[in-house]
C-alpha positions as CSV (number, residue, x, y, z in Angstrom):
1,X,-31.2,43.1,-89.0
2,X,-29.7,40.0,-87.2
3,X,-28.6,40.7,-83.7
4,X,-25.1,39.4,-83.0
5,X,-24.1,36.1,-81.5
6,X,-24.6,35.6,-77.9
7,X,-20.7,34.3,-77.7
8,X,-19.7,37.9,-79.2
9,X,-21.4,40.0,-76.0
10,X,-20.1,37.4,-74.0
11,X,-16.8,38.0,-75.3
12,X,-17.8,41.9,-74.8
13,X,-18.6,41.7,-71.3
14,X,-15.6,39.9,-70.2
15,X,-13.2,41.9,-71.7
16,X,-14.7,45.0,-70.3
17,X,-14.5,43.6,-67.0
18,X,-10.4,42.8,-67.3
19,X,-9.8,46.1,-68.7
20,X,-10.9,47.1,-65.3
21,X,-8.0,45.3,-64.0
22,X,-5.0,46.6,-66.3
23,X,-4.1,49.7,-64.8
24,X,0.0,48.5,-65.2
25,X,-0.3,47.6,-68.3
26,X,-2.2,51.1,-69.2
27,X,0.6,52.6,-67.5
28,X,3.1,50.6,-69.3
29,X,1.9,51.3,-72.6
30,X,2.1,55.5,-71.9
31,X,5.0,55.7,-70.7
32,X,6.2,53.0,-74.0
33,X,4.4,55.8,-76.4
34,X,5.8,58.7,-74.6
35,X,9.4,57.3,-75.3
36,X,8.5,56.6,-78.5
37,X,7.0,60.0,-79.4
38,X,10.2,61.3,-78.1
39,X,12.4,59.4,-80.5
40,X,10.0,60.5,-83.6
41,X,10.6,63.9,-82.5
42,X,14.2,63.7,-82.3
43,X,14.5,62.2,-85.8
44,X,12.1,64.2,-87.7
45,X,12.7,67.7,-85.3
46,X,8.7,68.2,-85.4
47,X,6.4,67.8,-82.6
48,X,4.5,64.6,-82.7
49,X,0.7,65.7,-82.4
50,X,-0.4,62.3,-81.2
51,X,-0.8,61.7,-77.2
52,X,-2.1,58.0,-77.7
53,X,-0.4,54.6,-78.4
54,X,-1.4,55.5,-81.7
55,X,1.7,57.2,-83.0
56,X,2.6,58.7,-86.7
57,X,5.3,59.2,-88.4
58,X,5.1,61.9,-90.9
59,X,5.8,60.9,-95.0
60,X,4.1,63.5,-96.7
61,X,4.1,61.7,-99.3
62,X,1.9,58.2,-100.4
63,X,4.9,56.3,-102.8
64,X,7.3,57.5,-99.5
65,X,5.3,56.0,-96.8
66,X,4.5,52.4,-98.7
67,X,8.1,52.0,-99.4
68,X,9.1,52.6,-95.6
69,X,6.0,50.7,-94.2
70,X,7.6,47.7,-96.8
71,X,11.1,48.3,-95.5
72,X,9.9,48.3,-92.1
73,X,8.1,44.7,-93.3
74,X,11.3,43.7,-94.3
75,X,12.4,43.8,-90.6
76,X,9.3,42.5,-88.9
77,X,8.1,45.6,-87.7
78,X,3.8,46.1,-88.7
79,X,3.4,49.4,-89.3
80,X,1.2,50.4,-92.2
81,X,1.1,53.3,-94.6
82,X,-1.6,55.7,-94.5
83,X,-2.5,57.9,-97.5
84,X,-5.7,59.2,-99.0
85,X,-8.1,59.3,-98.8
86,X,-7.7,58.7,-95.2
87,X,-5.6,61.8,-95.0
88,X,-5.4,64.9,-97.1
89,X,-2.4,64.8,-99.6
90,X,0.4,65.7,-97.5
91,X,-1.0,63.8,-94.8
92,X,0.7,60.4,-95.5
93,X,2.0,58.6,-92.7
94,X,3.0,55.9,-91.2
95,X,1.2,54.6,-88.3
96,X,2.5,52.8,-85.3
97,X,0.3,51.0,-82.8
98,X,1.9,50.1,-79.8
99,X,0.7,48.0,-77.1
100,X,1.9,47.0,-73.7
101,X,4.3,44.1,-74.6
102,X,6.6,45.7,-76.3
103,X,10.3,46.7,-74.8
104,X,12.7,49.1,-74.7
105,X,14.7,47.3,-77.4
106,X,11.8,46.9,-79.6
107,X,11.5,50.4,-79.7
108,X,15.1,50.9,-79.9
109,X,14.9,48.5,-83.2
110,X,12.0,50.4,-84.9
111,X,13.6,54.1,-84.3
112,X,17.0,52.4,-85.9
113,X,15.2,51.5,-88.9
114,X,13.7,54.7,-89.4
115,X,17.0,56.2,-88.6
116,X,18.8,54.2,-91.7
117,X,16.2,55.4,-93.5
């Protein structure tokens, strides 16, 4: 095998060390995905299993989630649809990522659109 480029462990290596220095942005982005967990409880009146930034939204069903992972699309929001074989059928989902940056009206946008939905 071909050992990766020197520029890519470089790369590695530095980010490593400033992860080391993001503890307010770690904090910001739990307490942003606690919020948001919140909201996808209050719409869908089920207990959101995720405790990551990495939050679902549960379809249940594959043609479901594609058409609100377009709509969502539609209003800028990247959130993609997750079906099988990832997940068992049943298991479709969307999937939110959320990172540090975002704000309290982004969130407010996305749980609006999911709302109208």
């Amino acid at each position: 095998s071909t050992a990766i480029p020197p520029v890519c462990a470089a790369w590695t290596l530095m980010m490593t060390e400033e992860l080391e220095k993001m503890s307010e942005e770690r904090a910001r982005l739990a307490e942003i995905s606690s919020e948001f967990r919140v909201i996808i409880e209050e719409i869908t009146g089920k207990e959101c299993v995720s405790r990551s930034q990495i939050v679902p939204l549960m379809i249940g069903d594959a043609a479901k989630a594609v058409e609100m992972s377009q709509h969502l699309l539609e209003h800028e929001v990247i959130a993609l649809a997750i079906r099988r074989p990832t997940v068992p059928p049943g298991g479709e989902r969307i999937r939110f990522s959320l990172n540090a940056g975002l704000t309290g009206k982004d969130i407010s946008k996305v749980a609006d659109i999911i709302r109208s939905i």
